[in-house]
C-alpha positions, 0 to 999 in steps of 0.5 A, spaced: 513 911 372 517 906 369 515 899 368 520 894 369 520 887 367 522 882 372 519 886 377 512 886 374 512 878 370 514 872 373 516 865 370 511 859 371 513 852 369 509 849 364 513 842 362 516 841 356 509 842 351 508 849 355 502 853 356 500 859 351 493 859 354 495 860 360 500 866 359 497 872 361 500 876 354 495 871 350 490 876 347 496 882 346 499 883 339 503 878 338 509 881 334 510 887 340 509 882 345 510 874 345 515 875 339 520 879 344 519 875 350 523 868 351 518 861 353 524 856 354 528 855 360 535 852 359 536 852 366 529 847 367 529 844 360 522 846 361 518 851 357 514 857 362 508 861 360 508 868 363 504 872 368 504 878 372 507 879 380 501 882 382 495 877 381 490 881 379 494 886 374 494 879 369 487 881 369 487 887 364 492 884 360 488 878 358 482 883 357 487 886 352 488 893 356 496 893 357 498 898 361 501 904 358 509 903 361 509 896 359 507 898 352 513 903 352 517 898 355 516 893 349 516 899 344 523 901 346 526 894 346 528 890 340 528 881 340 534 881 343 533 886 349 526 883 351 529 876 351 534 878 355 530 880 361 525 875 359 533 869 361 534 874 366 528 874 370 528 866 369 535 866 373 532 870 378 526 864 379 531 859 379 535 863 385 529 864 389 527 857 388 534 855 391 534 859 397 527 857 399 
């Protein structure tokens, strides 16, 4: 099965301080994770912090147990391409929020 980004993380606004404590990526590496994923929202001017789709999948990450297809997902993409589909999927909130 393939992992894919926007459909497993979701965007949550956390003001211009930002939130890393409540980002569900906290305890993984670091430069396999945080360092590939973007945390500014140009489009808010706010800084967000992550979390997962599913409610209790954030649960394994914070226990430092990431899911095989996301690992391979992160191993596969350089800086650019994570932070690309991080962008992407920030887009994608905003377009939601704007239909409601």
């Amino acid at each position: 099965m393939d992992w894919v980004f926007d459909e497993n993380m979701k965007p949550v606004q956390a003001g211009k301080w930002g939130n890393c404590t409540a980002c569900c990526l906290r305890n993984l590496n670091r430069d396999m994770f945080c360092r590939k994923m973007r945390c500014y929202d140009e489009m808010s001017g706010n800084n967000v912090y992550w979390t997962t789709v599913v409610e209790g999948n954030a649960r394994e990450l914070l226990m430092g147990q990431p899911p095989a297809e996301m690992v391979n997902w992160f191993n596969s993409r350089s800086i650019e391409q994570g932070r690309a589909a991080a962008t992407e999927c920030m887009k994608r909130a905003h377009e939601n929020e704007i239909q409601k």
